[in-house]
Each structure stands twice: as C-alpha cells, then as structure tokens.
ZAPARO-625258 format. One record per atom (N, C-alpha, C): residue number from 1; residue in one letter; x, y, z; atom name. Coordinates in Angstrom, 3 decimals. Atoms other than C-alpha are relative to their C-alpha. Layout:
NODE   seq   type         px         py         pz   atom
NODE   NUM      A          X          Y          Z     CA
...
END
This chain:
NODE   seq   type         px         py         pz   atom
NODE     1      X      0.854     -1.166      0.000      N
NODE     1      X      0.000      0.000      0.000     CA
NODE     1      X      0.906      1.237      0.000      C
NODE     2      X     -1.162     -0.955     -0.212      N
NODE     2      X      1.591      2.996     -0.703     CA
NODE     2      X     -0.086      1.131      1.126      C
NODE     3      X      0.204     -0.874     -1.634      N
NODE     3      X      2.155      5.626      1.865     CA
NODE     3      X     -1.001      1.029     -0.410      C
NODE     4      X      1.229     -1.286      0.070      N
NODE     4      X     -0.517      8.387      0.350     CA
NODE     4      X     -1.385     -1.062      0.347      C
NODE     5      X      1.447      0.823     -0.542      N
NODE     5      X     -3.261      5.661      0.450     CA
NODE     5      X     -0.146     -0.346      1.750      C
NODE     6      X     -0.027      0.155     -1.175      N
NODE     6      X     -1.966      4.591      3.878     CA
NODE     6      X     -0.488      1.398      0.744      C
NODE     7      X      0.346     -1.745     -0.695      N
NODE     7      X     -2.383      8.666      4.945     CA
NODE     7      X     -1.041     -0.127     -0.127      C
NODE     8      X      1.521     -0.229      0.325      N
NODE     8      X     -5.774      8.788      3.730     CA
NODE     8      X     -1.007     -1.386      0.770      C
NODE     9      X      0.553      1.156     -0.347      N
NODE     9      X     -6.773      5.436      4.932     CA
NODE     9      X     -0.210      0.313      1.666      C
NODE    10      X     -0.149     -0.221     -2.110      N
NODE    10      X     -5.893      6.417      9.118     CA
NODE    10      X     -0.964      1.273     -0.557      C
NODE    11      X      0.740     -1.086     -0.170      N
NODE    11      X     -7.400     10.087      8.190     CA
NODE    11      X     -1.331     -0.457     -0.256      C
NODE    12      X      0.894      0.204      0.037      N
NODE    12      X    -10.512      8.473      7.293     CA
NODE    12      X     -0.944     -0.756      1.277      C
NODE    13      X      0.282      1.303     -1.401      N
NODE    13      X    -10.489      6.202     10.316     CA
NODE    13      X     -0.453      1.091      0.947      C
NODE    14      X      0.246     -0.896     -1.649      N
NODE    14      X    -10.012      9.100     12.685     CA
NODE    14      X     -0.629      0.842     -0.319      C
NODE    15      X      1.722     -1.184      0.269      N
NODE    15      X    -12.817     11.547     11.027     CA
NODE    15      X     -0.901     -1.162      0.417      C
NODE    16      X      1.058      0.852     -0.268      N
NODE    16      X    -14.935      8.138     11.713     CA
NODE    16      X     -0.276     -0.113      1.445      C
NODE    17      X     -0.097     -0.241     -1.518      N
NODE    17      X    -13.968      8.086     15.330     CA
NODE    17      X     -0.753      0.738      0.509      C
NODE    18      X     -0.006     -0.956     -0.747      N
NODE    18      X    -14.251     11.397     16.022     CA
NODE    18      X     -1.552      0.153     -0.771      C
NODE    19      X      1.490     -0.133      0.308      N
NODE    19      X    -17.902     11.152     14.199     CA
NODE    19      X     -0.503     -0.770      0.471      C
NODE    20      X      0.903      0.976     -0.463      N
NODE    20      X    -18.903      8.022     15.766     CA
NODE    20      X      0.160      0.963      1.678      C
NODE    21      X     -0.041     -0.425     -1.453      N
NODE    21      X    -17.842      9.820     19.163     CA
NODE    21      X     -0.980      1.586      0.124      C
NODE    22      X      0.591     -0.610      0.251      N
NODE    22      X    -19.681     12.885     18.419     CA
NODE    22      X     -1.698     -0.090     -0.269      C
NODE    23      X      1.642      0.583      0.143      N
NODE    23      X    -22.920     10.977     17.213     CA
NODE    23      X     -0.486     -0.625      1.566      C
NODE    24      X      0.293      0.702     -1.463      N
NODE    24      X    -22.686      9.253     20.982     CA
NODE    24      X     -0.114      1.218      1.051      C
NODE    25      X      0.473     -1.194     -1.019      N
NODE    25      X    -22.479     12.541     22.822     CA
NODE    25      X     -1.066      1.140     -0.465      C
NODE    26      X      1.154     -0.258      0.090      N
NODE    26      X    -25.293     13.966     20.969     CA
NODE    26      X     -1.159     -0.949     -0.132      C
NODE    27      X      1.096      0.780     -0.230      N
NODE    27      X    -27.213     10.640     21.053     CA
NODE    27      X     -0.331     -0.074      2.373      C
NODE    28      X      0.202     -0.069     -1.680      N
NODE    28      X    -26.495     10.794     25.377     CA
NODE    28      X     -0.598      1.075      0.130      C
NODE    29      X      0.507     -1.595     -0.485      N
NODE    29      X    -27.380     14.479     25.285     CA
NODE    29      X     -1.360      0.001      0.093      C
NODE    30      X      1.313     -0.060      0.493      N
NODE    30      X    -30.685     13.933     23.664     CA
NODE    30      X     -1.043     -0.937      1.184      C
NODE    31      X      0.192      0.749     -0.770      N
NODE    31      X    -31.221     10.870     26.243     CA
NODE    31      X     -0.282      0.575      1.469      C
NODE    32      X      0.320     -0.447     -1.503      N
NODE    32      X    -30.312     12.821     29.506     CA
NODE    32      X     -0.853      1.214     -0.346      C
NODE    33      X      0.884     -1.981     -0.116      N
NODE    33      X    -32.384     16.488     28.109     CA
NODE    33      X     -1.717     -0.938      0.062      C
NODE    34      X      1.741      0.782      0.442      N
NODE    34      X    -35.732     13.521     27.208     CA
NODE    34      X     -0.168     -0.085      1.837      C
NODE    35      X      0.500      0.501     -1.268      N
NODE    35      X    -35.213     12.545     31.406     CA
NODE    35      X     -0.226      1.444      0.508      C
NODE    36      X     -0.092     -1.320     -0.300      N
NODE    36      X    -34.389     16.134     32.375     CA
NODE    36      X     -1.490      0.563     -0.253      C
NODE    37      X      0.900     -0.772      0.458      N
NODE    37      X    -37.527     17.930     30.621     CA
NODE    37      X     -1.839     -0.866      0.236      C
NODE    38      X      0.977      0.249     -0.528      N
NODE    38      X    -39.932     15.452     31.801     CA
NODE    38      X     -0.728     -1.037     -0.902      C
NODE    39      X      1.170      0.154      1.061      N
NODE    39      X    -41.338     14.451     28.576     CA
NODE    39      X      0.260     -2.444     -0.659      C
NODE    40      X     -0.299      1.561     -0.197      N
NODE    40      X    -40.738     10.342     29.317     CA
NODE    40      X     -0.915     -0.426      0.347      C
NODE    41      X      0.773      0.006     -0.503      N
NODE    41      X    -43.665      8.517     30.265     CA
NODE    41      X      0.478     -0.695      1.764      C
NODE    42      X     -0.892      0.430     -1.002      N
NODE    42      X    -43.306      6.761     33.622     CA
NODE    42      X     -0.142     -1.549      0.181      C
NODE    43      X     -0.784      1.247     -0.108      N
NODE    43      X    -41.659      3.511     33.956     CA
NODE    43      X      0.874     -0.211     -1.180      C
NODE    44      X     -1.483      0.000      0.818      N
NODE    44      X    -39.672      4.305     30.784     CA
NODE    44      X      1.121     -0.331      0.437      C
NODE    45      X     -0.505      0.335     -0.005      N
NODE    45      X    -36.541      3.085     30.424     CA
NODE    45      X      1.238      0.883     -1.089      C
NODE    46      X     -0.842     -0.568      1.227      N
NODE    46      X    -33.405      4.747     28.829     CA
NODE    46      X      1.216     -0.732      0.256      C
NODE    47      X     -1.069      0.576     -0.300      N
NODE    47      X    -30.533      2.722     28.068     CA
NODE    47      X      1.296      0.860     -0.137      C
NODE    48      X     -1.512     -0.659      0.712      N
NODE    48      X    -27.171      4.827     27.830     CA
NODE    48      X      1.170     -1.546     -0.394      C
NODE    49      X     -1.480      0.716      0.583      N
NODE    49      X    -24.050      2.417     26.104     CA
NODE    49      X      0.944      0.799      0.848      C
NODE    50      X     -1.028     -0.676     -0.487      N
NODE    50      X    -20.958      3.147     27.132     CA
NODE    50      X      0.881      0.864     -0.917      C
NODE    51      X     -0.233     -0.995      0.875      N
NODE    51      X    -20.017      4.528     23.879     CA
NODE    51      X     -0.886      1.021      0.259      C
NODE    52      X      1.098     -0.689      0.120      N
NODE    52      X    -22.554      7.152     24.425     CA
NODE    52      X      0.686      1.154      1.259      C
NODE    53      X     -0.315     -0.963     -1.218      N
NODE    53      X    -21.545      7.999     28.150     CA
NODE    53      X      1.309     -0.038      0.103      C
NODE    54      X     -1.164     -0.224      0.103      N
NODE    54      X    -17.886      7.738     27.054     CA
NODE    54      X      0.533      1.534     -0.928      C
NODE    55      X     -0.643     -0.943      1.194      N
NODE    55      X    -18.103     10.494     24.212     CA
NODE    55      X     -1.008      1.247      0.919      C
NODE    56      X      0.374     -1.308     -1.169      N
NODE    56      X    -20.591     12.944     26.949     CA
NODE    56      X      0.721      0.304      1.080      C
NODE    57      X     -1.084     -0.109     -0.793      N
NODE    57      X    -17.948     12.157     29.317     CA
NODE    57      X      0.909      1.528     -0.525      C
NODE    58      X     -1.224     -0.751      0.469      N
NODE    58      X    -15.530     13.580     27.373     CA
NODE    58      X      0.034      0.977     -0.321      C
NODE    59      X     -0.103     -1.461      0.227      N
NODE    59      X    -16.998     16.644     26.181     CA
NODE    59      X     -0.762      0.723      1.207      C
NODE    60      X     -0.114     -1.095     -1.206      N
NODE    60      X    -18.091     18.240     29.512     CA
NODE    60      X      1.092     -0.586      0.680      C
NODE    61      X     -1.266     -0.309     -0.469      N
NODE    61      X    -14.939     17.227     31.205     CA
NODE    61      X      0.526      0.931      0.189      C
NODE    62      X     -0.613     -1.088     -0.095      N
NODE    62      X    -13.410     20.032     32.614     CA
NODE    62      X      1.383      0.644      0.027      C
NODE    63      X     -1.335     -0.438      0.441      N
NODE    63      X    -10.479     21.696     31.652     CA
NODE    63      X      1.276     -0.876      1.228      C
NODE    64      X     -0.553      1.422     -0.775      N
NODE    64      X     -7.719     19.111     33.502     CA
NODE    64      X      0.022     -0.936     -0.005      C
NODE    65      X     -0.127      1.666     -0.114      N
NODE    65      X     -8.786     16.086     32.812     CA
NODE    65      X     -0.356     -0.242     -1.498      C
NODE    66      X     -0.058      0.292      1.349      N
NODE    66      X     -8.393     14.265     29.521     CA
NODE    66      X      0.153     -1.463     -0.244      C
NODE    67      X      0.723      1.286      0.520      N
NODE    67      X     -9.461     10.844     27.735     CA
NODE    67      X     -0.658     -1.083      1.211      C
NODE    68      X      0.721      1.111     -1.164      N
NODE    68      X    -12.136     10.031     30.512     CA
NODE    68      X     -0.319     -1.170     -0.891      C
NODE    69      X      0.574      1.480      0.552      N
NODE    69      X    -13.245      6.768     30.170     CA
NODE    69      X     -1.195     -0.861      1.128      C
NODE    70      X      0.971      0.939     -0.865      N
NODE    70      X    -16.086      4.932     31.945     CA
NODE    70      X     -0.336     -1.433     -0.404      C
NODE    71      X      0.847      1.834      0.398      N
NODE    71      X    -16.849      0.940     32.640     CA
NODE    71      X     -0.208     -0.735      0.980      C
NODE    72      X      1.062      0.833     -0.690      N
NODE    72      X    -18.503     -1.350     34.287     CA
NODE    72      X      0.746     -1.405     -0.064      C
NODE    73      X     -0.688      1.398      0.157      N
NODE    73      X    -16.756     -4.796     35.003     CA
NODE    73      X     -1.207     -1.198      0.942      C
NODE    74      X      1.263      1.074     -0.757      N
NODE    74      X    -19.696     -6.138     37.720     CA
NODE    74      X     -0.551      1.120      0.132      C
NODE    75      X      1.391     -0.881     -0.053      N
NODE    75      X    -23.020     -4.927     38.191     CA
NODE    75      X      0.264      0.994      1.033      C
NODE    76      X      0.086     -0.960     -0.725      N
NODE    76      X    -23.018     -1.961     40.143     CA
NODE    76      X      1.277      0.141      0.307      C
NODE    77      X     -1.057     -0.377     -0.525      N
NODE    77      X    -19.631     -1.498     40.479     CA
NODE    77      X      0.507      0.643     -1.620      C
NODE    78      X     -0.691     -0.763      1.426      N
NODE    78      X    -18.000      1.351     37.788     CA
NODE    78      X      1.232      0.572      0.193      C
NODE    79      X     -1.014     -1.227      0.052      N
NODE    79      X    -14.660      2.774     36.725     CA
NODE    79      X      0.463      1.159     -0.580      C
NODE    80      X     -0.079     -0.624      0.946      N
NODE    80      X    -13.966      5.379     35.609     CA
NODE    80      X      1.703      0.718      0.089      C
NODE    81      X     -1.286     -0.210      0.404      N
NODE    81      X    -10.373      6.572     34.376     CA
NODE    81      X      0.303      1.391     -0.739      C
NODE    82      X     -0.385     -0.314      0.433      N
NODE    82      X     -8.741      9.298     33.440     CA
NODE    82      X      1.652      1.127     -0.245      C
NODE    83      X     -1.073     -0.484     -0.108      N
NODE    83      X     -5.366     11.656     32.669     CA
NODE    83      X     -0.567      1.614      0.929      C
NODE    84      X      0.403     -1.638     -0.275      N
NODE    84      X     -5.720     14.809     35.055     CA
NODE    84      X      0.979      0.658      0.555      C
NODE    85      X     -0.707     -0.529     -0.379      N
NODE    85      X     -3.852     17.594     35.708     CA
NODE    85      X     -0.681      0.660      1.045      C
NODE    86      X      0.306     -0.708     -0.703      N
NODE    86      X     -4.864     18.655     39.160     CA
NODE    86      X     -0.107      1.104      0.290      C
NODE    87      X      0.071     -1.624      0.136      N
NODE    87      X     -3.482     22.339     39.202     CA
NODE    87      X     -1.242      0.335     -0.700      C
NODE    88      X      1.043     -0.430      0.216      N
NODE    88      X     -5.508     22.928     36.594     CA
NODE    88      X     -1.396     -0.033     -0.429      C
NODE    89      X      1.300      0.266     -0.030      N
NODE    89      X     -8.280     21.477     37.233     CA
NODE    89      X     -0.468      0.920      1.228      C
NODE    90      X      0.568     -1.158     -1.023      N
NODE    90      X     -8.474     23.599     40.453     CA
NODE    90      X     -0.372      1.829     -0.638      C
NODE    91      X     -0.054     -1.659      0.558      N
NODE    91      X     -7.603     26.635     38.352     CA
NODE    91      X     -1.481      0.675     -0.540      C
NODE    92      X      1.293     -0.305      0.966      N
NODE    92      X    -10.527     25.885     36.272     CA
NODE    92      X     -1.130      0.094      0.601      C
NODE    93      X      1.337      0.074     -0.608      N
NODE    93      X    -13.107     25.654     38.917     CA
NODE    93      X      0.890      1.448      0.951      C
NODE    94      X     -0.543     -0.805     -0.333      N
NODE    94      X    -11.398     28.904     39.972     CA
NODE    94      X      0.998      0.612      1.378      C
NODE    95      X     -1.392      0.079     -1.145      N
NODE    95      X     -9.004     28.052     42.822     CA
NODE    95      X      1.488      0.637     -0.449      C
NODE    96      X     -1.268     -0.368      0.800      N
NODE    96      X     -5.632     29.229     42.588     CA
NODE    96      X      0.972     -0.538      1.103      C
NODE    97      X     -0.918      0.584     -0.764      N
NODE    97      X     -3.384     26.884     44.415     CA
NODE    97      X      1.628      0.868      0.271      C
NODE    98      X     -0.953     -1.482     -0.285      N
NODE    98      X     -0.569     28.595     46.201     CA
NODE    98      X      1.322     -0.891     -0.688      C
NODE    99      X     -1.246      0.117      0.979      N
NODE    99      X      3.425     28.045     44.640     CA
NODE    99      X      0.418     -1.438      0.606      C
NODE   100      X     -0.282      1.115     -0.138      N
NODE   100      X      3.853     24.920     46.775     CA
NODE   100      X     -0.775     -1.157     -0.301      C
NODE   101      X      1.082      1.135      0.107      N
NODE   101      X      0.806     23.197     46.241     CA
NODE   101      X     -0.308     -0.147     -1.709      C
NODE   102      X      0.110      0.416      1.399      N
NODE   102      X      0.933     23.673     42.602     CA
NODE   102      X      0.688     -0.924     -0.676      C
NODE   103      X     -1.255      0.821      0.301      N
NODE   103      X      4.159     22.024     42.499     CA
NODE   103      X     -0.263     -1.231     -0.040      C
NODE   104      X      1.095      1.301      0.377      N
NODE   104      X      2.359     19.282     43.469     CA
NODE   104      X     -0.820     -0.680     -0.417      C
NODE   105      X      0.527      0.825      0.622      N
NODE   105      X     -0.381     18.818     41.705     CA
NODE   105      X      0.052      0.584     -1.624      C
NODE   106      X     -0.349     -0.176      1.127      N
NODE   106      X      0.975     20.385     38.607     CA
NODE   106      X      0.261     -1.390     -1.001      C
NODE   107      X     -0.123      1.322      0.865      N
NODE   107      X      1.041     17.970     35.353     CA
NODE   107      X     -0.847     -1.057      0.092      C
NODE   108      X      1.165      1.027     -0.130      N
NODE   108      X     -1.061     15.208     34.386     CA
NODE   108      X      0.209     -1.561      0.539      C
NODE   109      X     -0.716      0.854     -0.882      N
NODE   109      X     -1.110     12.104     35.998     CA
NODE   109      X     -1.389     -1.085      0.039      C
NODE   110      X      0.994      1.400      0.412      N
NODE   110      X     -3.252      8.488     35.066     CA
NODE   110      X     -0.798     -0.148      1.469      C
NODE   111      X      0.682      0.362     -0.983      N
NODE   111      X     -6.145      8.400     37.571     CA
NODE   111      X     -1.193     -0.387      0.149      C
NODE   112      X      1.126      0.864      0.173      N
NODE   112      X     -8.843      5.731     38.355     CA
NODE   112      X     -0.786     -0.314      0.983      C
NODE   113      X      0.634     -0.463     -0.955      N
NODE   113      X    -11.537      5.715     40.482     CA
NODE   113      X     -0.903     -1.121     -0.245      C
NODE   114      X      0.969      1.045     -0.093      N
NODE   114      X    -13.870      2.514     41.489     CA
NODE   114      X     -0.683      0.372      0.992      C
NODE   115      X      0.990     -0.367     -1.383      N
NODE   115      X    -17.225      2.901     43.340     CA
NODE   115      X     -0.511     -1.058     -0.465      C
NODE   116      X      1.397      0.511      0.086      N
NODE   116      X    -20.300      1.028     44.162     CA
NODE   116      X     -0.839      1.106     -0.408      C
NODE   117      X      1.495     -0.396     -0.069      N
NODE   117      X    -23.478      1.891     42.773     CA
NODE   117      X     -1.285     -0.226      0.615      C
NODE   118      X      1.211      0.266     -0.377      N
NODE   118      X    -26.648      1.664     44.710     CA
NODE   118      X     -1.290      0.389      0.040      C
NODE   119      X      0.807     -0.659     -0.085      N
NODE   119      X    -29.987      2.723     44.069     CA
NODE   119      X     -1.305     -0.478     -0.395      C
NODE   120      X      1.407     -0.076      0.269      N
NODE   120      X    -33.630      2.473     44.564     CA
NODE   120      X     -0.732      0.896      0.689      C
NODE   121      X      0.627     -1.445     -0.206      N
NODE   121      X    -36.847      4.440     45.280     CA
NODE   121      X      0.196      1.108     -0.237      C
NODE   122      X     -0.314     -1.212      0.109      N
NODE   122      X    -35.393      7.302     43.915     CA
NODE   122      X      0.892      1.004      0.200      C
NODE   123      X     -1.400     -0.582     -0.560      N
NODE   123      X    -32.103      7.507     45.718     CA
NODE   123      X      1.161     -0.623     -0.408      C
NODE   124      X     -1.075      0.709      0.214      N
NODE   124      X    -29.026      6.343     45.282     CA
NODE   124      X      1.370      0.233      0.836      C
NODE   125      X     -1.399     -0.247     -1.060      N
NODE   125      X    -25.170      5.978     47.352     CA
NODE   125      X      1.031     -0.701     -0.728      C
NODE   126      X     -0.934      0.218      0.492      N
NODE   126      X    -22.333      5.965     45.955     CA
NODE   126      X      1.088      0.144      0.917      C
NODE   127      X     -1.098      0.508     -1.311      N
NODE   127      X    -19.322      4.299     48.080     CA
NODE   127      X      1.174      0.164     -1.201      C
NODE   128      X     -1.436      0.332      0.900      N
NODE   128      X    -15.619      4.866     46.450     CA
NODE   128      X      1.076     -1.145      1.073      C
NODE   129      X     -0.475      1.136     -0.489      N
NODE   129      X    -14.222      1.510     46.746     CA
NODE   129      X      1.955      0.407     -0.143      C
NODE   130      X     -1.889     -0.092      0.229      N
NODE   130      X    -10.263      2.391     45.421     CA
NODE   130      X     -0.117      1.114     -1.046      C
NODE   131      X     -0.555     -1.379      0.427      N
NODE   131      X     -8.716      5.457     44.299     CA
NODE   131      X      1.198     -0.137     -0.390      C
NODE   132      X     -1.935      0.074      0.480      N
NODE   132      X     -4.889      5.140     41.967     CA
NODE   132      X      0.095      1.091     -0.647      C
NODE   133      X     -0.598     -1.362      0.550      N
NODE   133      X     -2.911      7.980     41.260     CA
NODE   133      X      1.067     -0.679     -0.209      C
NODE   134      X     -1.417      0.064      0.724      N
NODE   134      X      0.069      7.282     39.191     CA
NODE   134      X      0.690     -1.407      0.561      C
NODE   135      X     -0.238      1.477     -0.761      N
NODE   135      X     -0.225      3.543     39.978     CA
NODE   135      X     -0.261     -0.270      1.919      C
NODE   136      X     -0.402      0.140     -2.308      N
NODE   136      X     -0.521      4.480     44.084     CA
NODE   136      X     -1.399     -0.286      0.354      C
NODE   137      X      1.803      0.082     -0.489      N
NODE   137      X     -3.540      2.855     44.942     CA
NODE   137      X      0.035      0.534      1.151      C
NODE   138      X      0.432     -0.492     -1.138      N
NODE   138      X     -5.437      4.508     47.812     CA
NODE   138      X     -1.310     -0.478     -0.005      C
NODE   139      X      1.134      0.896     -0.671      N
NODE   139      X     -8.149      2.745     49.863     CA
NODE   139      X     -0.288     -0.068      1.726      C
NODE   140      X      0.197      0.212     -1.034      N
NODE   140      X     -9.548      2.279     53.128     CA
NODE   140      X      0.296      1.435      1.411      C
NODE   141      X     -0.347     -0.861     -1.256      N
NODE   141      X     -8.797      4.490     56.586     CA
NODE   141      X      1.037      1.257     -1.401      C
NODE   142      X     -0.794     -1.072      0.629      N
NODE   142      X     -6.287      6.890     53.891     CA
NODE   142      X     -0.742      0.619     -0.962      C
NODE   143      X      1.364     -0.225      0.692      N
NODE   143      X     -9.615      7.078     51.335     CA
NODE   143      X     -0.493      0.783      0.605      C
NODE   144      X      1.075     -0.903     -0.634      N
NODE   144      X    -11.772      8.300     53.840     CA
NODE   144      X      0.694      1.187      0.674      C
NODE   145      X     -1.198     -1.582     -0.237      N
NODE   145      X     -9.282     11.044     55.102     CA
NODE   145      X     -0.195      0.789     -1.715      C
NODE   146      X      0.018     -1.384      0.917      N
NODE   146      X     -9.239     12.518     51.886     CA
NODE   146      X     -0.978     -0.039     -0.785      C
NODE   147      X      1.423     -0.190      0.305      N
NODE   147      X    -12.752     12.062     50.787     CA
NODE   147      X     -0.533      1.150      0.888      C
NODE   148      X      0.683     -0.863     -0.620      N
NODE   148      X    -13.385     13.915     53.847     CA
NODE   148      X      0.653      1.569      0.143      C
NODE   149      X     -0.915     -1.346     -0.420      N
NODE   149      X    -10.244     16.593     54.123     CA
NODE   149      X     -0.071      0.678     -1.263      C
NODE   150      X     -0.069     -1.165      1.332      N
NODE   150      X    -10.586     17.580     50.451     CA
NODE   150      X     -0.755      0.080     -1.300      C
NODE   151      X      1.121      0.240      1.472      N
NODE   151      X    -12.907     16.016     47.931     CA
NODE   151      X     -1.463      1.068      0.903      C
NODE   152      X      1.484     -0.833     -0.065      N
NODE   152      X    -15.940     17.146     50.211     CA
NODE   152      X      0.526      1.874      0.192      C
NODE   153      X      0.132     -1.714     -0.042      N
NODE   153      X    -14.389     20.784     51.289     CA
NODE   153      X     -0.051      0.596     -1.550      C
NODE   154      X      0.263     -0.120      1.578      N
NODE   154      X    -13.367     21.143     47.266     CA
NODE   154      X     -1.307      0.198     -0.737      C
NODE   155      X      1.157      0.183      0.577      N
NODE   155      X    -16.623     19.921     46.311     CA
NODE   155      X     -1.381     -0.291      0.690      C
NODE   156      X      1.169     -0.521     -1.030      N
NODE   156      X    -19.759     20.891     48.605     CA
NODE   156      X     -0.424     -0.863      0.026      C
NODE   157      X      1.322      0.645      0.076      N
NODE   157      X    -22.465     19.137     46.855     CA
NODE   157      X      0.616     -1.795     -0.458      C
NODE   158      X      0.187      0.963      0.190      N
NODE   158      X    -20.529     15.845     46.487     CA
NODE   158      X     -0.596     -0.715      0.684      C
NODE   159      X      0.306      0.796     -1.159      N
NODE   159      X    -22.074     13.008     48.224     CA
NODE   159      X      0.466     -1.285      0.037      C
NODE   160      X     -0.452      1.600      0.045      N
NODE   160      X    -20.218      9.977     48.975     CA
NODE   160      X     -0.451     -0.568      1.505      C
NODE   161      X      0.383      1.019     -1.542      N
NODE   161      X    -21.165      6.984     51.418     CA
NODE   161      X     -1.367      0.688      0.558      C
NODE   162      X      1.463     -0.055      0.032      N
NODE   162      X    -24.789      8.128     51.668     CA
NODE   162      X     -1.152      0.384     -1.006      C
NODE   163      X      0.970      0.396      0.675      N
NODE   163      X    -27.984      8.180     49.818     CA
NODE   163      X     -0.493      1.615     -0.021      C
NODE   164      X      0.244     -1.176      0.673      N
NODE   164      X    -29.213     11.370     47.824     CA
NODE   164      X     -1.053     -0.455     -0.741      C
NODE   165      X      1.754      0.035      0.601      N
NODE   165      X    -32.647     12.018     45.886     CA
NODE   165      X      0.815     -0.351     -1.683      C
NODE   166      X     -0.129     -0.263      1.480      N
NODE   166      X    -31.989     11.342     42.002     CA
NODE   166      X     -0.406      0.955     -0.883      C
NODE   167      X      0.224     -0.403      0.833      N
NODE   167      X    -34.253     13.240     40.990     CA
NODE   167      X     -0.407      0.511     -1.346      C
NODE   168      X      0.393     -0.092      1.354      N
NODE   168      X    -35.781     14.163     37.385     CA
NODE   168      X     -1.307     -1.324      0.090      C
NODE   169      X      1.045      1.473      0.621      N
NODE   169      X    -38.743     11.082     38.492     CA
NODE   169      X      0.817     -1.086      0.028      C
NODE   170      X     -0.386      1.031      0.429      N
NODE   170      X    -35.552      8.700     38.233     CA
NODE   170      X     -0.467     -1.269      1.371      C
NODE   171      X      0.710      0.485     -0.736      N
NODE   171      X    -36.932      5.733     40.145     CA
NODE   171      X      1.996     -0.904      0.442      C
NODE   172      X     -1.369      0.895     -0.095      N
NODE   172      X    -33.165      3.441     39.972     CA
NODE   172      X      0.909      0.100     -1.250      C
NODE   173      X     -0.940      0.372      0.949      N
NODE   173      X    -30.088      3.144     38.123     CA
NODE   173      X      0.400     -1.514     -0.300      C
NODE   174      X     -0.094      1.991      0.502      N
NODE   174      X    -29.501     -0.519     36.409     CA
NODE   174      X      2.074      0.295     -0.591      C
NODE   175      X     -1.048     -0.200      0.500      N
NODE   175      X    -25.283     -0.273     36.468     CA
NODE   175      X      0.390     -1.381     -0.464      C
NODE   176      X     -0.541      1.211      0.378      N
NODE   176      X    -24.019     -3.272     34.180     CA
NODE   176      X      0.937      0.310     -0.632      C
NODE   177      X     -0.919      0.239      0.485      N
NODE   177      X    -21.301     -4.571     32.481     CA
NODE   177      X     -0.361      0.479     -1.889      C
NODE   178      X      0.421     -0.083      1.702      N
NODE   178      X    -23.215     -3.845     28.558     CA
NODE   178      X     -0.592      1.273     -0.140      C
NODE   179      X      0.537     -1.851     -0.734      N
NODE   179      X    -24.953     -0.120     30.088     CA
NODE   179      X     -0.479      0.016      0.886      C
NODE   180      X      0.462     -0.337     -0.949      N
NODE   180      X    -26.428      1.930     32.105     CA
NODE   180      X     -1.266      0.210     -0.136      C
NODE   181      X      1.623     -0.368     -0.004      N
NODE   181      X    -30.435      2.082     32.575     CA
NODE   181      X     -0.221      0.963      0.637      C
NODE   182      X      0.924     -0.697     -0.988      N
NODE   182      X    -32.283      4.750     34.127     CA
NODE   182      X     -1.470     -0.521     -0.079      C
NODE   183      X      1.736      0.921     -0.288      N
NODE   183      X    -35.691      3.209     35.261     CA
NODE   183      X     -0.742      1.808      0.505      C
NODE   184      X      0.534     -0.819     -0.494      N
NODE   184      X    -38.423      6.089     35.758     CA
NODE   184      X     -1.051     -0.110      0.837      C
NODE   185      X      1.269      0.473     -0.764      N
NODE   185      X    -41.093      6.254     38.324     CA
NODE   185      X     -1.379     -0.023     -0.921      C
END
C-alpha cells in the first residue's frame, strides 16, 4: 500500500472516530435532556451504552482532565479513568493553588476511580471503593481522610457513602457490564 493511500486510509479512520464519538455525545445528550424535561412517560426506560456515556464524558470534562473513560466490570460497580492535571483542574473551577501546592499537583497524571453503585426508590449511594494515582492505589482508613479533608471541602455538593434524591422522576439506576439504565417512576 503505498504511503498516500496509507495517509488517507488512518485520516478516514479518525474523522470516523471522532464522528462516531460525536454521534454518541449527541445521542447521550438527547437521552439525559428527554429525562431532564420530563417528557418520558413513567416507567420508561433509557438505556445509555458506554459509547454514548464515554463520548458525553468527554466533552463536559473540565479543563484538567483528559481521555475520561467509563466501565462497568460487575453490576453496580464502575470505573472510571482518566489523565488529570490537578493544578488545573483547580484553576478551572477557579481556585488558585498557592506556589507549593501547585508544584504538586501540577502535570497530568493516570487516575482511576472505582465505586459502588446503589440505588432504589429514587435515591441512590455511591461508596468509592479504590482510588490510583500514578499507579498508588489509595483505599480504606487513607480514602476516607481525603474524601473527607478535600474532595468534600473542594466539592460541597458531592455526596459519597450516603444516599441522595436522584431526581428528574428517576426511580433506579440498572449499572451493568453492557450499560447503564435509568428506570423512571
């Protein structure tokens, strides 16, 4: 094959990509605005793929983090993965870390995050089972220290290790290994 066909052959691949990934974050969009706006009947069912909530992932992602990835290996249990540069991911939610603390979380750095999913009636709790930064797993008694010393001050409205309203009518989440369901009341 010669090398101009070979050029054209990958450039065609990766306009297909980047259109199949594009068709999945406006097929999720359309999915979460149908639960959002009400207009579902009730006990509907919406399945998201993981192509779907891999390519909505990726375009609200916020400045810092780059090629999320979400999956499902057992039922209710999800990971999700990705490259983040801490600094400025703080920067971007408008923190401004001082000259030592940038030092530290300056640059990007492979990070993966396993929870449980749980949810019925309308609620749901999400437990983070293991936390790796740059291969360093973190878990247990050192988890819950910094779930509590900096994910929740950082982030108000997260809620980990207890049960929150869903919301939008959603009655349960169905987390599997093939997608994700939302069940409606």
């Amino acid at each position: 094959m010669s090398r101009r066909l070979w050029a054209v052959s990958l450039l065609l691949v990766a306009a297909s990509l980047a259109g199949a990934s594009y068709n999945g974050y406006v097929s999720a969009k359309q999915k979460f605005d149908s639960i959002e706006d009400g207009r579902l009947r009730p006990g509907a069912r919406v399945i998201l793929n993981f192509p779907e909530l891999n390519a909505w992932v990726a375009h609200e992602a916020p400045a810092g983090v780059r090629n999320p990835e979400l999956r499902v290996a057992a039922r209710d249990l999800a990971t999700g993965a990705a490259l983040i540069d801490f600094g400025k991911l703080e920067r971007s939610a408008g923190r401004q870390p001082g000259w030592l603390l940038s030092k530290l979380l300056d640059g990007e750095r492979p990070v993966s995050v396993t929870a449980r999913i749980r949810s019925s009636a309308g609620q749901a709790t999400v437990d983070i089972q293991r936390v790796e930064v740059s291969g360093l797993a973190i878990d247990g008694r050192t988890l819950d220290f910094l779930i509590q010393n900096f994910l929740v001050p950082m982030y108000p409205d997260a809620v980990i290790g207890k049960p929150f309203q869903l919301g939008h009518r959603i009655d349960r989440l169905d987390v599997a290994p093939s997608a994700v369901t939302v069940l409606l009341k």
